[in-house]
Backbone as CSV, one residue per row, in Angstrom:
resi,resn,N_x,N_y,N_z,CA_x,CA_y,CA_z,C_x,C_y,C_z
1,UNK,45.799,-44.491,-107.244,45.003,-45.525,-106.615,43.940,-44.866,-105.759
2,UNK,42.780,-45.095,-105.521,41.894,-45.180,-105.380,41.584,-45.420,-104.068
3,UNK,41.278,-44.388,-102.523,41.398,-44.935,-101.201,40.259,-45.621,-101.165
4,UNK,40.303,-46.952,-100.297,38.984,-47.402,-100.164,38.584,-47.415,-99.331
5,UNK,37.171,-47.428,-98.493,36.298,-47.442,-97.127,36.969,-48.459,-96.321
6,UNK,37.894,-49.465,-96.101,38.010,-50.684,-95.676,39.112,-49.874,-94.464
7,UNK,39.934,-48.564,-95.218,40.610,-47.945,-93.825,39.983,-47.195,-93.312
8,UNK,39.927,-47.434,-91.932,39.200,-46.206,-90.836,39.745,-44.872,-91.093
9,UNK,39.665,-44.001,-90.740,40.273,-42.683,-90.682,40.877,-42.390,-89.657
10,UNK,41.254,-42.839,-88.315,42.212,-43.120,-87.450,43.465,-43.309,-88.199
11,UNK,43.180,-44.926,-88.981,44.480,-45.649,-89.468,45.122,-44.611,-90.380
12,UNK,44.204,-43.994,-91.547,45.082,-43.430,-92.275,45.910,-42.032,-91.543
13,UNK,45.322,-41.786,-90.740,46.763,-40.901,-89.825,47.939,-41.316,-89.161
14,UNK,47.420,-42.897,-88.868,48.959,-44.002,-88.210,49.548,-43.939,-89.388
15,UNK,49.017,-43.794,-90.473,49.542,-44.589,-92.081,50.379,-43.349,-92.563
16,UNK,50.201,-42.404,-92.398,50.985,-41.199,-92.720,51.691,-40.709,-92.010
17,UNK,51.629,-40.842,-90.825,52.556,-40.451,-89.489,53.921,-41.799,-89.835
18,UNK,53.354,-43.237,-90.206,54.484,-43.999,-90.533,55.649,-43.679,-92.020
19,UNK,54.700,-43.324,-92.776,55.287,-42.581,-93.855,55.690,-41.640,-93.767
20,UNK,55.645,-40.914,-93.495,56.593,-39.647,-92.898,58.033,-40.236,-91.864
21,UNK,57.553,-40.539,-91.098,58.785,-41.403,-90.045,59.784,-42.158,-90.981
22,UNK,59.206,-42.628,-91.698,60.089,-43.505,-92.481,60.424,-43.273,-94.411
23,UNK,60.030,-41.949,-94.094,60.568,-41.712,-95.531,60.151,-42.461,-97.204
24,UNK,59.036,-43.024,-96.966,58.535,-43.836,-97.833,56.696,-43.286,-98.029
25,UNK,55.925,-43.954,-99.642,54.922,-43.379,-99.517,53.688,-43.981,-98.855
26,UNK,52.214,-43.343,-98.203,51.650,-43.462,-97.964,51.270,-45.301,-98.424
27,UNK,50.969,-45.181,-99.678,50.693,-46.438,-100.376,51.611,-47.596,-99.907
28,UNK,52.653,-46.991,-99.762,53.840,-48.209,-99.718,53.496,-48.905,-98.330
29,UNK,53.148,-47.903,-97.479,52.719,-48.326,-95.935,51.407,-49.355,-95.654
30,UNK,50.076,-48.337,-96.761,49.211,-49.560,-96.644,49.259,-50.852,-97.867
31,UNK,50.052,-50.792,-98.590,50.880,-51.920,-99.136,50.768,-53.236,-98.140
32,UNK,52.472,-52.632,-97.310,52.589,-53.332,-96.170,51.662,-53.924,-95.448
33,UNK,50.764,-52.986,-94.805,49.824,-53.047,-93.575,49.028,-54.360,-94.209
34,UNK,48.477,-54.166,-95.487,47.394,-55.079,-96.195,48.022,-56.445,-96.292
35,UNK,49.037,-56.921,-96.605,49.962,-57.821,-96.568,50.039,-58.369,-95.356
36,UNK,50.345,-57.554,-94.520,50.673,-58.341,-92.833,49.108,-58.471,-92.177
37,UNK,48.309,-58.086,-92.660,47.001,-58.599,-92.197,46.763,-60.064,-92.991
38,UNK,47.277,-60.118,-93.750,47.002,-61.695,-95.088,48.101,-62.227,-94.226
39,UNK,49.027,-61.543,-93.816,50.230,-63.162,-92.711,49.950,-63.151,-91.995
40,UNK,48.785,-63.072,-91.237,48.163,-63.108,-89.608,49.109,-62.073,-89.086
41,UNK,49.757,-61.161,-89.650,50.698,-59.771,-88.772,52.021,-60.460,-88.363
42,UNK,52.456,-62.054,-88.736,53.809,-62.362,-88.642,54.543,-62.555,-90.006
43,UNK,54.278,-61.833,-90.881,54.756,-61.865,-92.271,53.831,-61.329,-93.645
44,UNK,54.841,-61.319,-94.670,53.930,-59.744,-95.556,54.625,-60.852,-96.598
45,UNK,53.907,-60.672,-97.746,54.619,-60.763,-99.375,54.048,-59.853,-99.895
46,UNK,54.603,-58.533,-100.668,53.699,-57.979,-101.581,54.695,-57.390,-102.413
47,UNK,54.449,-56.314,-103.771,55.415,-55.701,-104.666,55.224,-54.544,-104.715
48,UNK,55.734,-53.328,-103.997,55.562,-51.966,-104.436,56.808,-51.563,-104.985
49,UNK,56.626,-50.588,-105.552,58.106,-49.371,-105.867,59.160,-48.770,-105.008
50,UNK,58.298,-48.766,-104.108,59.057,-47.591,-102.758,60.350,-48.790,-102.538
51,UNK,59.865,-50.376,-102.449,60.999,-51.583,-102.088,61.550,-52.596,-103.465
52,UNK,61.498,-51.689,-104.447,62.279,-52.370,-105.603,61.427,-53.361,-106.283
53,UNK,60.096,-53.645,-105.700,59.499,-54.674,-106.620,59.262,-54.948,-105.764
54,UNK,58.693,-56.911,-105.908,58.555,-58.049,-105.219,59.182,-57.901,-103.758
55,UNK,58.864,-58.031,-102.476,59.197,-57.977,-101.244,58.806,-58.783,-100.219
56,UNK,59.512,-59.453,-99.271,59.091,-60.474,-98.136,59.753,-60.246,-96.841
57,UNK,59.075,-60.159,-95.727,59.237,-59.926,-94.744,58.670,-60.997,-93.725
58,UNK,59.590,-61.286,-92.499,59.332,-62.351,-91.356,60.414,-61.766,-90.431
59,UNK,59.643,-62.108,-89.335,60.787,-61.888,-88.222,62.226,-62.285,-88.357
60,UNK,63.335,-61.864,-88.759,64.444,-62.487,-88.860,64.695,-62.534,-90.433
61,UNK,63.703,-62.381,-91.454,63.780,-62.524,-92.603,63.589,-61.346,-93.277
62,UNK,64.144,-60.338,-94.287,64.090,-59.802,-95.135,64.451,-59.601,-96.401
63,UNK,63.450,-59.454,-97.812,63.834,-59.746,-98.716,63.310,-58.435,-99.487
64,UNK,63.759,-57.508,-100.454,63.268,-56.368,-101.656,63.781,-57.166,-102.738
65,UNK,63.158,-56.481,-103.434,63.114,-56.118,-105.235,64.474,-55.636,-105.424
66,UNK,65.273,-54.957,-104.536,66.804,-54.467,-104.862,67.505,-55.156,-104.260
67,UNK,67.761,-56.572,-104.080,68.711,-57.674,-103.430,70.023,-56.673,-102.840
68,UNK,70.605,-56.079,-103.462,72.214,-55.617,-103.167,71.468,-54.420,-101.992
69,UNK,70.269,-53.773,-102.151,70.358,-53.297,-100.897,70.176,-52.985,-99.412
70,UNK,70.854,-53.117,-98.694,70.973,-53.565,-97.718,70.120,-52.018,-96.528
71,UNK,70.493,-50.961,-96.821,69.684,-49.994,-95.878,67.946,-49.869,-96.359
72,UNK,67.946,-50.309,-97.760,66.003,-50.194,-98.017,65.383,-52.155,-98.016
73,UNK,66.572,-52.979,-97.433,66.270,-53.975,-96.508,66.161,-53.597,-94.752
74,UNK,66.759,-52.747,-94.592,67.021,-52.333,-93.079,65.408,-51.408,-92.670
75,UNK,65.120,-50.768,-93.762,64.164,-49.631,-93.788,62.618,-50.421,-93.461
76,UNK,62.828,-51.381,-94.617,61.411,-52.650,-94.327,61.832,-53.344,-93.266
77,UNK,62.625,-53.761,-92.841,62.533,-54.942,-91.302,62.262,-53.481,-90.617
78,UNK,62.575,-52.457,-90.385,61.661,-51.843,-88.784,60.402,-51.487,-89.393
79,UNK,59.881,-51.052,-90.645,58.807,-50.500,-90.814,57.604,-51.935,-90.511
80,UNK,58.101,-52.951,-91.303,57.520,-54.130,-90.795,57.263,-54.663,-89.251
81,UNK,58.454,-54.638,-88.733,58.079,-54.601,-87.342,56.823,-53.669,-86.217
82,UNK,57.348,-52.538,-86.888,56.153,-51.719,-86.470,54.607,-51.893,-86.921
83,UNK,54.600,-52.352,-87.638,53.490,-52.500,-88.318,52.955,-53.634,-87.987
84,UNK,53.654,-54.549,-88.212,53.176,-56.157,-87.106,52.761,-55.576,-85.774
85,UNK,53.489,-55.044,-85.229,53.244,-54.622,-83.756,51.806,-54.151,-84.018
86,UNK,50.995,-52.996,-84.599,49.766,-52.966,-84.688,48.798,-53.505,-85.620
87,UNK,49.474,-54.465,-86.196,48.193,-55.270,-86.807,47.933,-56.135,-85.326
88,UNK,48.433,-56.594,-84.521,48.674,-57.770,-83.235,47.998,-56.664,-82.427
89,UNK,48.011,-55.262,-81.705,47.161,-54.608,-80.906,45.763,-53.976,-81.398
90,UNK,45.801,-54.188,-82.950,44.710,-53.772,-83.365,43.622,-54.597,-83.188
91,UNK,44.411,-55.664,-83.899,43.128,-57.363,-83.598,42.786,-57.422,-82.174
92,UNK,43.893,-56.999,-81.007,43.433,-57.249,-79.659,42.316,-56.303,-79.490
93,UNK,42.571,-54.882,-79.986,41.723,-53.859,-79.512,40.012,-54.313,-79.861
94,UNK,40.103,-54.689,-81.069,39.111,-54.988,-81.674,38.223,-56.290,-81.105
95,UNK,39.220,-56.821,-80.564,38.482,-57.681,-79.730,38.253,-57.718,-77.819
96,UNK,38.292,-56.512,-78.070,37.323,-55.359,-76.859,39.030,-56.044,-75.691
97,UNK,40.182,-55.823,-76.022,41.122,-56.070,-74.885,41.983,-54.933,-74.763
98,UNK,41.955,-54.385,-74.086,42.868,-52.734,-73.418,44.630,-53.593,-74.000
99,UNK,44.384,-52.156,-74.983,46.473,-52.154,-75.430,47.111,-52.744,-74.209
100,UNK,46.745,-51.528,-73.383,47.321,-51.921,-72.061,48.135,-52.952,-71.379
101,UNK,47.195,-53.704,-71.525,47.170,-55.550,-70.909,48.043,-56.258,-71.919
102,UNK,48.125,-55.921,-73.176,48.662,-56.812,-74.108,50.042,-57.345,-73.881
103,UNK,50.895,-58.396,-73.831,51.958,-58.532,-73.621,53.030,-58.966,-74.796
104,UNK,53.800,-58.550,-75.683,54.030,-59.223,-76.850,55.370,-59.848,-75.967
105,UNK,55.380,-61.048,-77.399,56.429,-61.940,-76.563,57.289,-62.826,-77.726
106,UNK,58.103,-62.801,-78.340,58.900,-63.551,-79.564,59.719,-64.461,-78.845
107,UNK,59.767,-64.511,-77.450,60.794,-65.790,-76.678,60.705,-67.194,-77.486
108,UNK,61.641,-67.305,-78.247,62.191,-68.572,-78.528,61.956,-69.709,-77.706
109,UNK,61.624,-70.659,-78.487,61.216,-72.360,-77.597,62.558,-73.090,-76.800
110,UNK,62.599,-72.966,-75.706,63.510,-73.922,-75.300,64.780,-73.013,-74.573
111,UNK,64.449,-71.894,-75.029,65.317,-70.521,-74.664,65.436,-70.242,-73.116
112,UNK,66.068,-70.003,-72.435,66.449,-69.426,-70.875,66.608,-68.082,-70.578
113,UNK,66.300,-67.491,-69.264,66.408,-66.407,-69.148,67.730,-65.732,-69.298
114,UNK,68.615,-65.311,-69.946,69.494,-65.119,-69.643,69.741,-63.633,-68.467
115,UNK,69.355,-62.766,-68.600,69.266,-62.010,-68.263,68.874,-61.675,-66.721
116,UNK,69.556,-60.159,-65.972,69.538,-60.359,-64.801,68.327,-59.945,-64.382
117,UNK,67.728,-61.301,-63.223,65.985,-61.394,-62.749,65.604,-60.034,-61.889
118,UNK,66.582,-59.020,-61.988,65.953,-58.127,-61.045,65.352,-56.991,-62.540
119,UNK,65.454,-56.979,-63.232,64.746,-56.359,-64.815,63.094,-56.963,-64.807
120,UNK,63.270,-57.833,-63.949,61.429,-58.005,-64.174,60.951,-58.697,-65.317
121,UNK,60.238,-58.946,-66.187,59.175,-59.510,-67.519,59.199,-58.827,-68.475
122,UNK,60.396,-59.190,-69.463,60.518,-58.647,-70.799,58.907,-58.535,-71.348
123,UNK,59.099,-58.024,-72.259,57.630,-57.534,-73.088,57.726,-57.949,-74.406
124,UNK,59.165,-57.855,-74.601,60.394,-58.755,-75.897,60.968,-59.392,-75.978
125,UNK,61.437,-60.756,-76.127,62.864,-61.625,-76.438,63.109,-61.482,-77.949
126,UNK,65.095,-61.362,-78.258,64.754,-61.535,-79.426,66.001,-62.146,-79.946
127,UNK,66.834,-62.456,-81.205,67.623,-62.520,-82.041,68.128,-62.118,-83.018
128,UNK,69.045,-61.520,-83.239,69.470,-61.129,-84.553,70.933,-61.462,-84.575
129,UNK,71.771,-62.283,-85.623,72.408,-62.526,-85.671,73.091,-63.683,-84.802
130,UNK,74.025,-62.725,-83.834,74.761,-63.761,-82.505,74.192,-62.926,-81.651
131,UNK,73.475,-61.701,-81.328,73.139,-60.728,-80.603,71.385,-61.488,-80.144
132,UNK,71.508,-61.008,-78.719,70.165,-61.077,-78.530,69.834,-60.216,-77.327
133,UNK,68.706,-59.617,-77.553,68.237,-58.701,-76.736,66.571,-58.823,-76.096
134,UNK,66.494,-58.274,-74.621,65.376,-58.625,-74.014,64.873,-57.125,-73.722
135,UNK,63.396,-56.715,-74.274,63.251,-55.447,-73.679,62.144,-55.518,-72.092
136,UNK,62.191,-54.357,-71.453,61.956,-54.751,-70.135,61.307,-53.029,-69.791
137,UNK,59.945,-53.075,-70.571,59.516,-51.505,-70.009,58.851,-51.038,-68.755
138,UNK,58.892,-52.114,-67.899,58.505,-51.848,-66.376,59.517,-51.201,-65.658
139,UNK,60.885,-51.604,-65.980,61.882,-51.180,-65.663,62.949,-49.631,-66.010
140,UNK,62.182,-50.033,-67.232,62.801,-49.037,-68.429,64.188,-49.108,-69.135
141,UNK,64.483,-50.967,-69.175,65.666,-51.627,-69.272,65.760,-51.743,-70.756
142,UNK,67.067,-52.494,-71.401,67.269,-53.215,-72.545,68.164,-54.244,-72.155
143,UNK,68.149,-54.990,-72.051,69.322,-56.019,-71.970,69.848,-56.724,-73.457
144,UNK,71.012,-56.652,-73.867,71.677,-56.963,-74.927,72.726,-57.852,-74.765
145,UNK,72.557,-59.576,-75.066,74.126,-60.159,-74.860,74.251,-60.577,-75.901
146,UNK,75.813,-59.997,-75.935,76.742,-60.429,-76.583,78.029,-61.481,-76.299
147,UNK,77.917,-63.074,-76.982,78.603,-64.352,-76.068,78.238,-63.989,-74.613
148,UNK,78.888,-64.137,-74.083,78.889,-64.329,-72.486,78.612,-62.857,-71.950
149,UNK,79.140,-61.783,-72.838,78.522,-60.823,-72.434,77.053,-59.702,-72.247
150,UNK,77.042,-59.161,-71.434,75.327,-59.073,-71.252,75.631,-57.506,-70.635
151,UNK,75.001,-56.292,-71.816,74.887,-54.914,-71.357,73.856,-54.317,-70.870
152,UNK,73.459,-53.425,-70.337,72.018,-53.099,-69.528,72.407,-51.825,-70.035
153,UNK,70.781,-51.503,-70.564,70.960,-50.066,-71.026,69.716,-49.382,-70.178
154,UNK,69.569,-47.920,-70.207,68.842,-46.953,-69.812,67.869,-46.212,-71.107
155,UNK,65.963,-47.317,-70.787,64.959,-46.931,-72.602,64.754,-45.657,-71.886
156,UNK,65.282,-44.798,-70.564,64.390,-43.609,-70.498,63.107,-43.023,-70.888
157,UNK,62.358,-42.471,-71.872,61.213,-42.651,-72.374,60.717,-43.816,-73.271
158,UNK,61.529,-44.047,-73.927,61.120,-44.943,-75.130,60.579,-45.865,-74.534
159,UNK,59.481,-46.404,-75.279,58.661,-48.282,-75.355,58.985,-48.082,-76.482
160,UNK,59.957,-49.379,-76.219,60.715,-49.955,-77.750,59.554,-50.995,-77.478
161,UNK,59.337,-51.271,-79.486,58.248,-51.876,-79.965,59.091,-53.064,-81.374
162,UNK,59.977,-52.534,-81.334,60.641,-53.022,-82.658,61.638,-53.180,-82.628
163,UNK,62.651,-54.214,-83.699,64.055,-54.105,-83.750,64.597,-54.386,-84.898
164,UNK,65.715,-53.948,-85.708,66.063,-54.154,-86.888,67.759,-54.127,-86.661
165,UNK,68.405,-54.514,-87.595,69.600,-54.561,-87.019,70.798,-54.189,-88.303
166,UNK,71.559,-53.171,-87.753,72.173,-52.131,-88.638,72.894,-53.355,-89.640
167,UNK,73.029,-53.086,-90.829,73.851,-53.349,-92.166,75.226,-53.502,-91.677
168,UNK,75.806,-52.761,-90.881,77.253,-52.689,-91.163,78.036,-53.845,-90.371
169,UNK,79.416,-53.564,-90.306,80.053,-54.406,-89.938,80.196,-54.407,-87.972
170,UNK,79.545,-53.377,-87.469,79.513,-53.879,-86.265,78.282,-54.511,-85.244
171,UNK,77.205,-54.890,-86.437,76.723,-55.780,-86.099,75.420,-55.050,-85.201
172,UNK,75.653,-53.942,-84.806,74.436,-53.075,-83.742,73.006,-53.259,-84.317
173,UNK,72.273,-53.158,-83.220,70.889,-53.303,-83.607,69.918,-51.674,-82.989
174,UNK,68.761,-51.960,-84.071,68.613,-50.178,-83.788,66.974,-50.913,-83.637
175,UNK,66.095,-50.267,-82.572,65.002,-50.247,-82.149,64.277,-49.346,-82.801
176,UNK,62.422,-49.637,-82.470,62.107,-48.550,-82.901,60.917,-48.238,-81.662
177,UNK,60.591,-46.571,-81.802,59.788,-46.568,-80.373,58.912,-45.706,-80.909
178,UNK,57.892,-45.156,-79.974,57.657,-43.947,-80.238,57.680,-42.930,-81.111
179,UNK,58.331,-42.651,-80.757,59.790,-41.402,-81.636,60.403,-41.902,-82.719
180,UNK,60.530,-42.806,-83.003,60.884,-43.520,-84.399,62.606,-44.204,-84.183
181,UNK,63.301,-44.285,-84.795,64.629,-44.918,-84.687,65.350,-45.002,-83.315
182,UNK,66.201,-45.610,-82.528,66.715,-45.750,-81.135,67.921,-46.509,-81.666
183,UNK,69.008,-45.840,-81.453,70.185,-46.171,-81.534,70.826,-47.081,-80.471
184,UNK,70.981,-48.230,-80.120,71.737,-48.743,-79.101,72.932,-47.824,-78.294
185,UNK,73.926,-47.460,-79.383,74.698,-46.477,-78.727,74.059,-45.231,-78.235
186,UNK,73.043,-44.904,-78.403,72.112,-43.216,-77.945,71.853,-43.254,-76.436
187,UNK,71.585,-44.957,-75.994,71.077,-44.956,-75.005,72.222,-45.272,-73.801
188,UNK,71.963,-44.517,-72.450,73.129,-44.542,-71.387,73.386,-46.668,-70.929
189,UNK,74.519,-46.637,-70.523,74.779,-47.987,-70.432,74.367,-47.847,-68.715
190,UNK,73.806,-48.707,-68.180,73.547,-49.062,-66.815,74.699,-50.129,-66.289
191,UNK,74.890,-49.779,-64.606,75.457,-50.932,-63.981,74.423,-51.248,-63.331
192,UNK,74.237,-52.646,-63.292,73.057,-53.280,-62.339,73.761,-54.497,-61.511
């Protein structure tokens, strides 16, 4: 395929730095990217190889070309996430507004704070499953409840930007930052 003028030369270094991070090809990334610019950056339909064919992605929703699998479903919900995340700061940038300032925000309608008010102004609300988690990078928090329970973790460096949530049977959810993958268990548990 054939690169065309329509990517800056910035992007195609985000575009290969994501492909590399994530083990998938260049193409497959601006695949993606081209797709989540056609869903306003909250959803993709497109068909490459790297995801089995035919593929759909939404917050909360993931679908490949290989139905039975569940880790190159896991692989597209964070790569997607990430990638939403800068189609949404790109459009801001572009429309002359400092990353900076940007605040992303998925808080659910009708939803309450659950979480304890001394963490400050998530940057994230989210859901997956029965799990829901609030990220909080002023603080350098995660808050994660589970039923009635509610854990406080320590992002130390990380600005988590993303979240995807492990295949297996215990249900954990794995972020993505910076640095690429963030294990819930990696990070120290806080008492607050």
């Amino acid at each position: 395929m054939k690169l065309t003028a329509t990517m800056p030369l910035h992007e195609e270094g985000f575009i290969s730095r994501v492909s590399i991070r994530h083990s998938v090809s260049p193409n497959a990334v601006r695949t993606i990217l081209r797709a989540l610019r056609s869903g306003g950056g909250t959803m993709a339909q497109f068909s490459h190889p790297d995801f089995g064919g035919m593929s759909q992605w939404s917050s909360g929703m993931t679908m490949v070309g290989d139905m039975f699998n569940n880790s190159l479903k896991s692989k597209l919900d964070v790569i997607c996430t990430e990638l939403a995340l800068y189609v949404t700061q790109s459009a801001s940038t572009d429309q002359g507004r400092d990353r900076e300032d940007m605040e992303v925000s998925y808080r659910s309608k009708g939803g309450s704070d659950w979480w304890p008010a001394n963490l400050g102004s998530p940057s994230a609300v989210g859901a997956q499953n029965d799990l829901e988690y609030a990220v909080f990078p002023n603080t350098r928090r995660l808050a994660i409840k589970d039923g009635a329970r509610i854990d406080i973790y320590d992002t130390g460096e990380h600005q988590i930007f993303g979240v995807g949530q492990s295949q297996s049977e215990d249900r954990s959810l794995i972020f993505t930052s910076q640095d690429g993958l963030v294990r819930v268990g990696d990070l120290p548990k806080v008492r607050e």
